[in-house]
N, C-alpha and C positions, 0 to 999 in steps of 0.2 A: 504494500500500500504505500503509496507512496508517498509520501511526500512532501506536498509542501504545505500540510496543515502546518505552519509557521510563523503567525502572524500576531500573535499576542500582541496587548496594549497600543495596535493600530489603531490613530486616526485619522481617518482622512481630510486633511484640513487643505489638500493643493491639488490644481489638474495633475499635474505629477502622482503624487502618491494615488491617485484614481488610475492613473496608465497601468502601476503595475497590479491593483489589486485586480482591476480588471482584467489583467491576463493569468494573473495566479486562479482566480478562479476557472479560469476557461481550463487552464490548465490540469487544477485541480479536477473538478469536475469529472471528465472521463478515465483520467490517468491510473485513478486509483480504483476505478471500479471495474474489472476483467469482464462483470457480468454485462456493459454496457454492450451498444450492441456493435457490431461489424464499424458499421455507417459512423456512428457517433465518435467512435474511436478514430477511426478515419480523418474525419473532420479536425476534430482535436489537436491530433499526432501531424496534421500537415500543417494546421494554421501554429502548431508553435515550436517543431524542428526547428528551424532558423534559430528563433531564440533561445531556442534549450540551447544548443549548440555555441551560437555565441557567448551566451553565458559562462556555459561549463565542459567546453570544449568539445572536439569531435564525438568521443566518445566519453562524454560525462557521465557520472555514477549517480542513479536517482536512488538509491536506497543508503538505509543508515551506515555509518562508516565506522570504522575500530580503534575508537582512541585511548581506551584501555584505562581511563583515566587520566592519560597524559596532553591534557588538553594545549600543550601548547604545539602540537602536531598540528599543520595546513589540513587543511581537508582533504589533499592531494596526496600528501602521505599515511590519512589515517585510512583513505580506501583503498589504496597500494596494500597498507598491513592488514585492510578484512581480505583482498583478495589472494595474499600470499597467506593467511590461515586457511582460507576455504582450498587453495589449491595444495595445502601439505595435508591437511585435514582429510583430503580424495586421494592422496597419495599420486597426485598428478603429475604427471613426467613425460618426458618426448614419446610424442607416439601415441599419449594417451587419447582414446577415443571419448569426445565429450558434448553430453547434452547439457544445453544451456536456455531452461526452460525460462518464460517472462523475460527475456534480456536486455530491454529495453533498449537503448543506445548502443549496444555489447561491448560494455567495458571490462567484463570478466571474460568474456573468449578473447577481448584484444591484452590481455596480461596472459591466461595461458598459453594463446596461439605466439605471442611474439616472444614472453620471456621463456616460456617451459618448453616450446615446442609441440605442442598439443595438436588438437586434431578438432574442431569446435564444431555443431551446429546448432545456430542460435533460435530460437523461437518465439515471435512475438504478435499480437493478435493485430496488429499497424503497420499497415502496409506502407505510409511515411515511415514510419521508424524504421525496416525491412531496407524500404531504395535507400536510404541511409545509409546503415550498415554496409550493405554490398557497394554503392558508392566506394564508402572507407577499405573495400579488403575483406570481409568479414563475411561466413557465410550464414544468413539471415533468413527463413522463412516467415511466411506469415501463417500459424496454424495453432488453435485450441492444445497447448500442454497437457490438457487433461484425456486428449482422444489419441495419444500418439501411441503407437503397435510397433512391433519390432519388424512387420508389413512397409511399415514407410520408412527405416531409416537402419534396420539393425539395431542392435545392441552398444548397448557404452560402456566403460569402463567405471564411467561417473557422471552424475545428474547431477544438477544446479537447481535449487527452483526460488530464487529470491526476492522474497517482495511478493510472489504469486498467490500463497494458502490464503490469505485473507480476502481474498477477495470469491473465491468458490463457493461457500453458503452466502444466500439469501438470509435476510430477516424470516422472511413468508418461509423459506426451507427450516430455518431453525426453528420456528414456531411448530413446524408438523411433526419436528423430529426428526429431521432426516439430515442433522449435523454430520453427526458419528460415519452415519453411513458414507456421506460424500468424499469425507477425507480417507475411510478405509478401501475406497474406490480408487481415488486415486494411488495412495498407495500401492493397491493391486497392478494396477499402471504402471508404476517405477520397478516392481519388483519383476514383470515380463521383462523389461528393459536394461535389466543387470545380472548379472553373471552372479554367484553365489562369492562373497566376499566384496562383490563391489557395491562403492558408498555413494548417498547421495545427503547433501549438504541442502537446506533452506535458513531462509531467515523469515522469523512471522511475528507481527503484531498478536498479540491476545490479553485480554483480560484477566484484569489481576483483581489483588484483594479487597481495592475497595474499588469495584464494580456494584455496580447497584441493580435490581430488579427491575425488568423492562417494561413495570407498569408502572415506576416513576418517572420515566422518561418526560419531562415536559417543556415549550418551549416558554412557556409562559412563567416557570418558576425562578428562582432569585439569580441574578445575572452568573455567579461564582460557582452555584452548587454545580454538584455531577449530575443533575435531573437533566438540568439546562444545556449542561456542555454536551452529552450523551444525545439526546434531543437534537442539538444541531448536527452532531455527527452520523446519526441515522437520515437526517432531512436531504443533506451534504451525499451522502453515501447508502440509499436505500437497496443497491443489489449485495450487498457488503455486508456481514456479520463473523465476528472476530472468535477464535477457538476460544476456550475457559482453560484458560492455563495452557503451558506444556504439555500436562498430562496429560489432555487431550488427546492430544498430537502424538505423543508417545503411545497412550494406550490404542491407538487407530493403525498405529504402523505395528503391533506385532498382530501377528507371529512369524510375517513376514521378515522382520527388522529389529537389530536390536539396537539401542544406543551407544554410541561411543562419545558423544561429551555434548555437556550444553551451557550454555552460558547468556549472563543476561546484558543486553545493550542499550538497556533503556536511557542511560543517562547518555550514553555515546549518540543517540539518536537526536536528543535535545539539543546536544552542540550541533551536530550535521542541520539541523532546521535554522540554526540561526546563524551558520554559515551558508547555506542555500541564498535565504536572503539579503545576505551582503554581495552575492554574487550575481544575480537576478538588478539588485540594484548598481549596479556598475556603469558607467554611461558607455555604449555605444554606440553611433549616430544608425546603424542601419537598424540594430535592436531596436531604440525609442522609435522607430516610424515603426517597424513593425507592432511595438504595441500599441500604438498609435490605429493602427485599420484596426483593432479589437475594439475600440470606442464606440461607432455604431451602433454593436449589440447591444449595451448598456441602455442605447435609447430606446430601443424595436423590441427588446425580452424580457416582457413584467419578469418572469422567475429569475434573470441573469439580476436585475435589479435588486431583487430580493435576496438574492446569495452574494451583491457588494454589499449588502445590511448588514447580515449575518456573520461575513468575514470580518469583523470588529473585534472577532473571536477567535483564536487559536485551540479548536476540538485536539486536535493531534498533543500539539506540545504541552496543553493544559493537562489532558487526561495521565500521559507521561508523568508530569511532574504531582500530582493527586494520586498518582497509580493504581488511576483507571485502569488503564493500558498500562502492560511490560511490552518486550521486546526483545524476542529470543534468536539464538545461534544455536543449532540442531544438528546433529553430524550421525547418519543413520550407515549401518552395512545389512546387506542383506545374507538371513543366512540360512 
């Protein structure tokens, strides 16, 4: 999920600071939700390429980075050090065959493929994001991570799927029960897809301890509480509903799977949000036009209007620091 819920204690007091919230939302918006649909994501993923890009370079990293508590690491460094954990963590080496599920930009096949010598194919449901990639080098499909078959690609040595679980259950799914089920489906997925000792590595958002019951949810309650921030985050992200813990996730992936390490990045994620937005606001004369053609929509979409109201709020980085939300690093083998 990605991303750049980041905005805490925003207000919008200049045409400027409206440029960017207006494109963080658009941004926001589809990026984070897998369950959106083809089109939507489409849309999305071409109107703000350019700018992700100029922002955070060719292949920018949208998900939380590892700064291990060492916050005086760039952000450039502390994604370098999540991607050399996840790529030792896989036992990744020349030659290694590698799926790289959700990849958005593919800044983790352009570290295995360039530094380890890997073997990468990347998968992302944005077919901007895709001409991207292959553009840069990189080999990028556009295709559903949850529907792949050892039919379309073979077998890997190692899977990625980062940023991707949270987005798989619905609210309407988790209401019927059919959480568990989704995630031990996909599972079943990764486990055609790997060889008996090979591992597969995610990072996911999920709810922590103080998570609140989903018939407090309100937007109408007191600006601070977790009624309110939760509330927006369901409003914000309605195809989106976040695992209950690790255990979850653990207890969905056996008996396929066992654990080999996990660790938490919650507070590593809060600095990545408020490095994103020093970066997002950086002046580039082709950037500002670019978010500059985003302005229109603000005038023509009661709902885009209503979600620059809403973003006065930081759901993401609030629920983090409340812990709503944790943020995990999951290193699975199959056996």
């Amino acid at each position: 999920m990605a991303p750049f819920w980041g905005f805490s204690n925003y207000k919008s007091t200049s045409f400027k600071e409206k440029e960017f919230q207006c494109f963080y939302i658009v941004a926001f918006l589809n990026k984070s939700d897998n369950m959106a649909e083809q089109k939507d994501l489409d849309f999305t993923y071409t109107t703000i390429d350019e700018i992700f890009r100029l922002s955070m370079g060719e292949t920018g990293d949208y998900s939380g980075a590892k700064y291990d508590g060492d916050f005086s690491m760039t952000l450039e460094e502390a994604q370098k050090a999540k991607h050399k954990f996840i790529a030792d963590s896989l036992n990744i080496t020349k030659g290694s065959k590698v799926l790289d599920m959700a990849c958005g930009w593919a800044p983790f096949t352009r570290y295995i493929t360039d530094e380890r010598g890997a073997v990468s194919i990347g998968l992302t449901l944005s077919q901007g994001q895709a001409d991207a990639c292959q553009k840069n080098g990189y080999n990028v499909l556009v295709k559903d991570c949850r529907k792949v078959t050892p039919e379309d690609f073979g077998t890997f040595d190692a899977i990625t799927c980062i940023g991707g679980l949270e987005h798989f259950c619905s609210v309407e799914e988790w209401q019927a029960g059919n959480q568990e089920k989704i995630y031990s489906d996909f599972f079943k997925t990764l486990y055609d897809l790997l060889p008996v000792g090979g591992r597969f590595y995610m990072q996911t958002m999920v709810f922590s301890k103080n998570m609140i019951p989903f018939e407090e949810l309100d937007v109408n309650a007191e600006k601070d509480s977790a009624a309110y921030i939760m509330a927006l985050m369901v409003k914000q992200f309605p195809g989106s509903w976040l695992p209950y813990g690790p255990e979850m996730v653990i207890k969905c992936a056996e008996p396929g799977f066992k654990l080999i390490s996990k660790s938490s990045g919650r507070l590593d994620y809060i600095e990545t949000i408020a490095q994103w937005r020093k970066k997002f606001r950086k002046f580039n004369l082709r950037k500002y036009w670019l978010y500059l053609s985003l302005i229109p929509r603000y005038f023509t979409d009661r709902e885009f209007r209503h979600l620059v109201a809403i973003f006065k709020v930081s759901p993401n980085r609030v629920c983090f620091e409340k812990e709503i939300m944790d943020h995990y690093r999951l290193v699975f083998e199959k056996v």
